[in-house]
Each structure stands twice: as C-alpha cells, then as structure tokens.
C-alpha positions as a printed Julia matrix, in Angstrom:
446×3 Matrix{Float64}:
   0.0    0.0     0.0
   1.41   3.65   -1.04
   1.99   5.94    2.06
   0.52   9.09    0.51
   2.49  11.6     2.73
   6.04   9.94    1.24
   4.7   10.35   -2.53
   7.37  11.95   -4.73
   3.99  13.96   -6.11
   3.14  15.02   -2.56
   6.33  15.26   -1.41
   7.32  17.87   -4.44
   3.5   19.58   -3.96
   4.32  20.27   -0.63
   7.14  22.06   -1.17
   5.92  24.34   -4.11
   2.78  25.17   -2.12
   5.19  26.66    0.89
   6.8   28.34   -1.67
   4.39  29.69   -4.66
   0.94  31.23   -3.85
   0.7   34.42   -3.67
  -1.73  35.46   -1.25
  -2.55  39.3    -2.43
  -1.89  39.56   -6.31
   0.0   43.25   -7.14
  -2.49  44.81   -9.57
  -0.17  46.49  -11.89
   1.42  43.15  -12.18
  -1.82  41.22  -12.98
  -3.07  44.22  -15.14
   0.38  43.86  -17.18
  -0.58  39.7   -17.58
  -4.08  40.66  -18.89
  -2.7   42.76  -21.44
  -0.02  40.43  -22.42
  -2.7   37.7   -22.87
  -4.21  40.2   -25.48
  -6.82  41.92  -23.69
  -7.3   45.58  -24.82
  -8.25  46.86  -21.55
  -8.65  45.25  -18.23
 -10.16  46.21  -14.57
 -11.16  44.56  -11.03
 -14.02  44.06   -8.97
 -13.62  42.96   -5.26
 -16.91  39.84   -5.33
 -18.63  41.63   -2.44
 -18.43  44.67   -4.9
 -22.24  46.34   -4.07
 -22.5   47.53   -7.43
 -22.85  43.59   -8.45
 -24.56  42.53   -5.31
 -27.54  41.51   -7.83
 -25.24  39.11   -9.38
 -23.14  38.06   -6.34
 -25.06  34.62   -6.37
 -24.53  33.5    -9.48
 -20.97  33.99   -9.64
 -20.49  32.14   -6.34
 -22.79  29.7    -8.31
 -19.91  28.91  -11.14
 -16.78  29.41   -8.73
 -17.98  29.2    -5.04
 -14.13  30.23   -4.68
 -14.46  33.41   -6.2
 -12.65  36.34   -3.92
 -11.75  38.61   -7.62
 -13.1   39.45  -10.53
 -11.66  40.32  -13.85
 -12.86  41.87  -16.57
 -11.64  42.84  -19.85
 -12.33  43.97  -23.26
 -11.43  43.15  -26.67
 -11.69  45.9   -29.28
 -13.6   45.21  -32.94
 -12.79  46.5   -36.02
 -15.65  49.39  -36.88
 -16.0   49.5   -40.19
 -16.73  45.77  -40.22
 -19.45  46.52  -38.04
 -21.25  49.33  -39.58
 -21.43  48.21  -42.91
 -24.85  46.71  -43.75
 -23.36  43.31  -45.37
 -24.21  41.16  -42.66
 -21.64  38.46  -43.66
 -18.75  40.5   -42.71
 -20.29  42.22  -39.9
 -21.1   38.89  -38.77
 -17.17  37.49  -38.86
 -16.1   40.14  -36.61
 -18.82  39.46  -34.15
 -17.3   35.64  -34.7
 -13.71  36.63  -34.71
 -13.78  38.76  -31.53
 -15.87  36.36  -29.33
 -13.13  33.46  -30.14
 -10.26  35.89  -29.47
 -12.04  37.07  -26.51
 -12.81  33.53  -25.09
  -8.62  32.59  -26.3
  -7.49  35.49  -23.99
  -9.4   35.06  -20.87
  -8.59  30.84  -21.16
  -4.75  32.22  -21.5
  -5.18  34.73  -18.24
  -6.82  31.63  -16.53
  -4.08  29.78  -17.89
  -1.5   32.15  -16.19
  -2.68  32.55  -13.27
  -3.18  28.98  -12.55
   0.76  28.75  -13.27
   1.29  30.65  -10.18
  -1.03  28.54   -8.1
  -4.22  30.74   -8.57
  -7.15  28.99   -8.92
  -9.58  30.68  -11.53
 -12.44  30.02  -14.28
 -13.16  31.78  -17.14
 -16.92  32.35  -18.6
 -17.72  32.23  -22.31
 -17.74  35.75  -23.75
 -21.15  37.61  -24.13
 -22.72  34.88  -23.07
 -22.35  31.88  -25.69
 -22.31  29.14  -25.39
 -25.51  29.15  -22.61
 -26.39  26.68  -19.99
 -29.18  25.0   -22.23
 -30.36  22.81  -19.94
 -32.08  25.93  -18.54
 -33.74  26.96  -21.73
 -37.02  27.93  -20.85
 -36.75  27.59  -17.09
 -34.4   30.63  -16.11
 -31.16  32.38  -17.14
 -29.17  30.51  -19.23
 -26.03  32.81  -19.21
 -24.06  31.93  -16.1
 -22.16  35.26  -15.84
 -23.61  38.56  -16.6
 -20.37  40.99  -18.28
 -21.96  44.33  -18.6
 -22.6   44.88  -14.64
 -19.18  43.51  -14.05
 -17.57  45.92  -16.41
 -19.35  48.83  -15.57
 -17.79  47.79  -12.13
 -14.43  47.43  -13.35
 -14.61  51.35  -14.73
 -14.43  49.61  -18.41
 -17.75  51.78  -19.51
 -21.3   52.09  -19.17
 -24.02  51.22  -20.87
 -25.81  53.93  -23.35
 -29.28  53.63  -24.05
 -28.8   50.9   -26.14
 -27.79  48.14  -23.42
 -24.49  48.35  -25.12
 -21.27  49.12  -23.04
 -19.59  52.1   -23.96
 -15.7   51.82  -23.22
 -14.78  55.36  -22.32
 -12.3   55.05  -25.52
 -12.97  52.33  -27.88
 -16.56  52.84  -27.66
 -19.56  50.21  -27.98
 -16.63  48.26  -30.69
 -15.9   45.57  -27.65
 -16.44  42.14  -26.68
 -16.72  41.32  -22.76
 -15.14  38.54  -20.85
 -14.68  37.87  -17.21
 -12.7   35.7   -15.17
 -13.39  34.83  -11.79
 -10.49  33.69   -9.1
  -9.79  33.07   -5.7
  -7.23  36.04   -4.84
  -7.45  39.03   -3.6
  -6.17  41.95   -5.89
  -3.75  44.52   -3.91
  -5.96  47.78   -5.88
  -9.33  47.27   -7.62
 -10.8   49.41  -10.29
 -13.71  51.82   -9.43
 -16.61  52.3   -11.92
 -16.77  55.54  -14.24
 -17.6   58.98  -12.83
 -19.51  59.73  -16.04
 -21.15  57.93  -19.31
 -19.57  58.51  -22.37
 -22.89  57.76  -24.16
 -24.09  61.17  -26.08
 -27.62  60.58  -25.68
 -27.65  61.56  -29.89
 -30.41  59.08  -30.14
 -28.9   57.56  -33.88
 -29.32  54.23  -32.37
 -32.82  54.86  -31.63
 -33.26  56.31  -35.42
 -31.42  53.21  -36.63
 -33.01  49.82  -35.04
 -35.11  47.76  -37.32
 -37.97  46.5   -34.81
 -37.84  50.38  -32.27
 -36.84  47.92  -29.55
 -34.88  51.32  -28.01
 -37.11  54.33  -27.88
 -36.05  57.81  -27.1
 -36.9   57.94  -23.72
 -34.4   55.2   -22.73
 -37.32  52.32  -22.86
 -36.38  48.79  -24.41
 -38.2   46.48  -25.47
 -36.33  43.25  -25.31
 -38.54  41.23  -27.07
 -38.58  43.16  -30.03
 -34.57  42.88  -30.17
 -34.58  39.3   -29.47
 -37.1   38.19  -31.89
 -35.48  40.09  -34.73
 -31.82  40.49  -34.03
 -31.61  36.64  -32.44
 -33.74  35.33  -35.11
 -31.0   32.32  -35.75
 -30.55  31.93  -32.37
 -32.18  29.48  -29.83
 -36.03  31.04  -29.76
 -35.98  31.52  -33.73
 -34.34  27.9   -34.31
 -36.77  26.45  -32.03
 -39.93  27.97  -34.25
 -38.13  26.95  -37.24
 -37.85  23.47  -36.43
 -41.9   23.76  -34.95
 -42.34  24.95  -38.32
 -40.55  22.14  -40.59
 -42.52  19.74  -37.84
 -46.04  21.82  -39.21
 -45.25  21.26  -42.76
 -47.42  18.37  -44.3
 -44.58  18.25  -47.21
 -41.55  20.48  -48.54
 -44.47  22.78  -50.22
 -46.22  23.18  -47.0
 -42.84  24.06  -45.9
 -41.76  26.54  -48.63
 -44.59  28.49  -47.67
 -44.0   28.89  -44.49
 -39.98  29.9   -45.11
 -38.12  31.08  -48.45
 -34.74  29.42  -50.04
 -33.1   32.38  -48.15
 -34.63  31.84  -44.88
 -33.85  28.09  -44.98
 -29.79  28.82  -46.35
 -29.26  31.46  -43.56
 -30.26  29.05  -40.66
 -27.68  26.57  -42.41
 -25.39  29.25  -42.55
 -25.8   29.85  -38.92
 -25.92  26.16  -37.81
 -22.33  25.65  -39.51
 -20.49  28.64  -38.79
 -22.13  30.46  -35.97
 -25.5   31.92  -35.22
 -25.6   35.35  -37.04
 -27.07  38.18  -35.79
 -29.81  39.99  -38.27
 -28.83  43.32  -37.27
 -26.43  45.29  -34.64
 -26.86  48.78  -36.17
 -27.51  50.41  -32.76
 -23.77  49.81  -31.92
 -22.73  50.77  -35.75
 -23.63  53.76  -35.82
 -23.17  55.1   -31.82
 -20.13  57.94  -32.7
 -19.15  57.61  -28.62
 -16.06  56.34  -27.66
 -12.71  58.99  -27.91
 -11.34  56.99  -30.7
 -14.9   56.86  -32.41
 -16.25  59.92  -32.23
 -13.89  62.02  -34.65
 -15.59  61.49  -38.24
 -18.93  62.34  -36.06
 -17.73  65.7   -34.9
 -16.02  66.85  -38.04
 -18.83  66.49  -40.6
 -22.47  65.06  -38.76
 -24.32  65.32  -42.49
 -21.63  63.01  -44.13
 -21.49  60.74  -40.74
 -25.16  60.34  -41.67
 -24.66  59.54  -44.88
 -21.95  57.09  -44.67
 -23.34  55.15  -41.13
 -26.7   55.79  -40.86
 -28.39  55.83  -43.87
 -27.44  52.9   -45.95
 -28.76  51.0   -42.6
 -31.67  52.79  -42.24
 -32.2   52.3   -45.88
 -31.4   48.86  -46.39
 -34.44  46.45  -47.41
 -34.97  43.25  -45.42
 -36.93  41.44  -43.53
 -37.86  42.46  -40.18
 -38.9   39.5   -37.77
 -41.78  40.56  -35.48
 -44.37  39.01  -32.97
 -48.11  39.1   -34.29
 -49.77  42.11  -31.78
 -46.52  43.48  -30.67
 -45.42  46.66  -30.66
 -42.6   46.43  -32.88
 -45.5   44.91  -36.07
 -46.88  48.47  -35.26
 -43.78  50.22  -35.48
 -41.74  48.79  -38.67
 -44.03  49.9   -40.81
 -44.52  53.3   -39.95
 -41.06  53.91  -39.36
 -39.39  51.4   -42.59
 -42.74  50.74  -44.67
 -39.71  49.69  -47.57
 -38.84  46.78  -45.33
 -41.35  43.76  -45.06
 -42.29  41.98  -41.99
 -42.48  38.82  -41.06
 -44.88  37.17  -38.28
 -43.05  34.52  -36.36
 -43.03  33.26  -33.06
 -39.84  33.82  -30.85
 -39.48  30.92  -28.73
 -40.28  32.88  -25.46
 -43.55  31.88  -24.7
 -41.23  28.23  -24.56
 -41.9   28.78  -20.68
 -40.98  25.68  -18.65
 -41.19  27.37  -14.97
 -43.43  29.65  -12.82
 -40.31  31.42  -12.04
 -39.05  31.89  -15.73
 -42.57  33.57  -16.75
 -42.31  35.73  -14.21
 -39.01  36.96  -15.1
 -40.03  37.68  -18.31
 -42.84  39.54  -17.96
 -40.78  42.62  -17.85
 -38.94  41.85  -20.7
 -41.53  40.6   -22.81
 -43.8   43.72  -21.56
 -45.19  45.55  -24.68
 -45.87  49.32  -23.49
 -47.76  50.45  -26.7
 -50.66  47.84  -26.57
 -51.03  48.29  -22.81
 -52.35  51.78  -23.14
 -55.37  52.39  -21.6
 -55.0   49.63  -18.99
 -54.72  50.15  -15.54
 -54.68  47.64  -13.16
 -53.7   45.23  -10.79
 -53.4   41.82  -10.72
 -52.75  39.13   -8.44
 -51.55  35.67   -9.22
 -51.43  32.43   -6.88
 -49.56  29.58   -8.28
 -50.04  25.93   -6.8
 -48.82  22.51   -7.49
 -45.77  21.43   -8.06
 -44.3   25.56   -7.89
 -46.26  27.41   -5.31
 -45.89  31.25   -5.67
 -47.81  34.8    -5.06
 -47.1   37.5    -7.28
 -48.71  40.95   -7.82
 -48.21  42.95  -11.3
 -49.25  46.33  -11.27
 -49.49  47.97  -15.27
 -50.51  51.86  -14.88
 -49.39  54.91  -17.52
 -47.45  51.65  -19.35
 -45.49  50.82  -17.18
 -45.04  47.58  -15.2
 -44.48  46.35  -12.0
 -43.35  43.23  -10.51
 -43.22  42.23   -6.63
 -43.47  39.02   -4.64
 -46.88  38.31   -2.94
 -50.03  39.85   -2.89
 -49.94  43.8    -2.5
 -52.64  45.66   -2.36
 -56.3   45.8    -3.5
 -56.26  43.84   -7.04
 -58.89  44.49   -9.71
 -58.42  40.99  -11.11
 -57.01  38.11   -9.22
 -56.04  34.35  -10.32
 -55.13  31.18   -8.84
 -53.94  28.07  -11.18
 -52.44  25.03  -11.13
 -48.93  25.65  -11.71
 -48.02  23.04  -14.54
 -51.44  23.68  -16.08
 -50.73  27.68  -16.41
 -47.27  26.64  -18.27
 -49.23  24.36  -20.55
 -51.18  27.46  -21.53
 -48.67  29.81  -22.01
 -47.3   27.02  -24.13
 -50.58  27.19  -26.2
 -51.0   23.44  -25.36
 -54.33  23.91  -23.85
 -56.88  26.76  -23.73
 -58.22  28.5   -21.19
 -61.77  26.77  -21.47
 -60.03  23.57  -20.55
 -58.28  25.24  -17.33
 -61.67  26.36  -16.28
 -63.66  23.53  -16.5
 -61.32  21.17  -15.11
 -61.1   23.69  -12.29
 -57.27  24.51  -12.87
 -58.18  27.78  -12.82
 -60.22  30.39  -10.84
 -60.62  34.02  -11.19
 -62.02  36.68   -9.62
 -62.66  39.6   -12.42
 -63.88  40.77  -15.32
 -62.46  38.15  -18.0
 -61.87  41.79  -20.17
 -58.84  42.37  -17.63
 -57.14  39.06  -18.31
 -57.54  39.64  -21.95
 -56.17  43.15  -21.42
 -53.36  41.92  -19.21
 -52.47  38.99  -22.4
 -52.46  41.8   -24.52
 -49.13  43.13  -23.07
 -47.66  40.23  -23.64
 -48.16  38.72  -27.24
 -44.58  36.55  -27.32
C-alpha cells in the first residue's frame, strides 16, 4: 500500500505550495498579464463589490471560490461593423468572441501557473447553460454589470457598453479567481454615451425608444432570429409542414440557407446597427464631430435604408412600429421561442422583458396571481401609464385576481391547452372581469 504523505507527487507539492501562492496579487502586475494575454483593456471588482450585489449569487454559483473578478475587453474592427453586409459584420462578431474567449482561457491559464485557482466564462454569453432553456437564465455570468464595475464603460441607451475610448466596438469577458487583488478598479464617474439618439433612429424592430425604454422582445425576436427562440420555431415549423411545399410556404430558399449558414459557422445576428452607428467612444467619435451630415450619410443611412426582412411578434409593438417607421422593409410574423416557458419562475421573469408598453395603453390595473402545485408562488403585477411592476406576494387591492395550477398555467402559455379547458377542469379560478385578463395577455403577445 502507497503511504501518501512519502509520494514523490506530494512530497514535491508540498514544497511548491510553501513556496508559490501568492496570497494578495499586485495589480499592476496582474493588469500587465491581462494585457499580455491580449486583452485591450482590463479592470477589477472585489466579489462583495455592491455595485454587483444583484449578481453576487450566481458567480459564487460557477466558482464558489471566487474572492476577484476580472474583466476585460477586446476591441472590434468598426467598419466591419457598420457596414450593412451582414456576412462580414457577422465574422467580426465571430472573430472577436473566439479571441475574446482565447485570452481570458490564457489569463486563466497564467494565473493557474502561479497557483491561482480561476475560471473563465464564455464571452457575451455563448455558449448558454441550455439545460435551462425555458426555465431561467441561461447565461451563467452577466459581463456588462461587471464591467461597468471594473470602470471599463457604461451602458448607453442601447444596453451596449460604452468603453470610455474604444466605444460600444468591444467584446466582454470575465474571469473569476480566488485572490485578492492589492488595488481594484472603481466604476466611471460619467457615461460617455451622447444621448444623440442615432441608435434609436437606426433599429429595425424600435426595440430602443427615445426615452431610454427597451423592449427586449422586439430585439430578441429580430436580431436573435437564428438563435435558440428563432431555431426552435423553425424546427416547430418544418414539424407543421405536411410536405416540402407546405414548408416553402411557411420559409423562403433564403430563410432556410441562412439558418444553415448559422448552424455551420455560428449563429448570425440579423442586425447590430444600434452599436454601428453610436459615434461615442474617444477613438470613435472624430468622423462624427467633423462632418455630422456626411457621418449620416456614410453610417446611418445605408442602414436605415437597407431592405430586409424584419422578424416581429403578431400584436406586438414592434408589427406596429416597422411599418410606420421602414414601410420599404417587409415583416415577417413569427413566433420567438419565449412563450417556450418551462417554470413559474421563468414567466415571471419575463414579464418585464416581454412587456409591450404600446398595446397596454389604456390599462390600468392590478393583478394578483397564486400559483399551486408542483411551484407554489404569489405574485402581484401592477401595469398603470405603461409601465409595469413586478413584486413578490399579494400587494394591495387587485382588480383581477387568479389562482392556477402551476403546470397547467405553463401548458397554456405554451398554447398546449386553452383557457376553457383550465376552467372547467377547475385549474383555474378568477375573480374579475375576464376583459382584464384579456387586457393583461395583450401586453404580452410573445
């Protein structure tokens, strides 16, 4: 039998431990790694950070360890982004997230050659915990909070962060570790967004209005059309076809060559021209400050004038929008794949996102929900002046109020069963006028 403490490999691990780990990493130093791994610019976040106290428990989650954060940035190339040929906006996208996910695998990889433990996420969020599809957040590290944090930006009205000087051009990856940092970064004392409102001007679906309001599921449903939701009602679809002509008419040669394209070289994004054509950024903004009118000409317009097609919900606000704003640019009724809602939790999560401002007006309301069964939970939603809000349990005096079976309510949303069914089977009860819950659906048409 081996005596484990005589061991040449613990005998020789013993001896580098006393020796090696560092138990406060110099920041300059670590900085000076970061950027010799091929980061463009780099920053740190203590864990207990407040400014990421919303996100504290899913980074223990990944790396219970975690003490440090890093975060970095890797620039793109602009001119790849702005121009409206998606193909080669869509290799940079490509390009940068590999180089991004290379560089924080090599920081990982240097750090553990010192004896720090660490773990690096996959940058902006691909690949995603699938598993969770439909039953909560799939990305297991959020980067924009974190580098906001780290003083690498802020985000502009557009979601997107805005490093100070490379502008919304970056990729974001993190990497958590278990070592304090002898000086962490502190977030920026200003934004360098310029509130000029071309992204607003510029997106396809008016997922960002001028006010500051997003609508995420107007983004999602066009921009992530090849992505998980879109995929998913693509292969619903081919499942729907009686034969390839029932299928044909539901999706063109195009259609049906992009999702191959995206399926064997990446998912492709339909459209990013709220970060083409944002001027911020002290190495961006130059062209935007010495002629505007050309700026226009050059960024904005040929994206603005472009003719595609523009992926929208049936009864959302964006189907309402497109037109009116780009009546040269069809649209095209699909369903996004967020109404694939496989937890009490998850659909309440989304109703904020998924919350569709324009077709609210006129309702206001509240509404409480009880959820039995297998997920028990009491929510109230208020929607006034369209605007929603979310809070645990019952609050208030509700003008409609509902109590369901659980795993029958996520049947519904999944449009597996109708709400007849619920009632007479007495999965359901409501106390109401039956106008309110129609109302209240109305808000949400993914």
């Amino acid at each position: 039998m081996v005596d484990l403490a005589s061991h040449p490999t613990v005998v020789a691990h013993r001896a580098e431990t006393k020796a090696s780990r560092p138990h406060t990493l110099d920041a300059d130093r670590l900085r000076s790694l970061c950027l010799e791994a091929g980061a463009d610019d780099v920053g740190f976040v203590e864990v207990d950070r407040e400014d990421i106290a919303a996100h504290r428990a899913d980074i223990i989650g990944v790396f219970p360890r975690t003490k440090s954060i890093i975060s970095i940035v890797c620039r793109m190339n602009r001119e790849n982004i702005r121009t409206p040929m998606r193909s080669i906006a869509n290799i940079e996208f490509h390009h940068v997230v590999h180089k991004t996910d290379d560089v924080v695998r090599e920081i990982v990889s240097r750090l553990e050659a010192i004896g720090v433990r660490a773990i690096n996420a996959a940058a902006v969020g691909f690949p995603m915990e699938m598993d969770r599809f439909g039953a909560g957040k799939q990305w297991l590290v959020s980067h924009k909070p974190i580098a906001e944090a780290a003083g690498l930006g802020r985000m502009g009205i557009h979601r997107n962060v805005i490093h100070p000087r490379f502008g919304n051009f970056v990729l974001l990856g993190t990497v958590l570790l278990d070592a304090e940092i002898s000086a962490y970064s502190r977030p920026l004392d200003y934004s360098p967004c310029l509130e000029c409102k071309l992204c607003v001007s510029a997106c396809p679906t008016g997922a960002i209005a001028p006010d500051g309001h997003f609508d995420f599921a107007a983004c999602y449903t066009h921009n992530y059309r090849e992505f998980a939701g879109g995929f998913t009602d693509w292969v619903n679809g081919i499942a729907d076809s009686r034969d390839s002509r029932a299928y044909r008419d539901r999706f063109t040669p195009a259609e049906t060559a992009s999702m191959w394209q995206s399926l064997s070289f990446g998912a492709n994004y339909k459209a990013a021209y709220c970060m083409a054509v944002c001027p911020a950024g002290e190495d961006v903004i130059g062209p935007y400050l010495a002629d505007r009118k050309q700026y226009m000409e050059e960024v904005a317009k040929p994206l603005s004038e472009k003719v595609e097609t523009v992926y929208v919900v049936a009864g959302s606000d964006a189907e309402a929008y497109v037109p009116r704003r780009f009546p040269h640019k069809p649209i095209k009724r699909v369903r996004n794949g967020l109404s694939n809602i496989r937890s009490i939790l998850a659909f309440l999560r989304s109703l904020t996102l998924v919350f569709q401002r324009g077709r609210s007006a006129g309702l206001n309301a509240t509404f409480h929900f009880t959820f039995v069964g297998r997920e028990p939970a009491e929510v109230t939603v208020e929607i006034r002046n369209k605007t929603i809000k979310v809070t645990n349990g019952r609050q208030g005096a509700a003008d409609f109020a509902m109590t369901a079976d659980s795993d029958a309510w996520l049947s519904f949303l999944r449009k597996e069963v109708k709400l007849p069914w619920l009632l007479l089977r007495r999965k359901l009860r409501f106390r109401g006028s039956p106008r309110l819950l129609q109302a209240f659906g109305r808000c949400f048409p993914s």
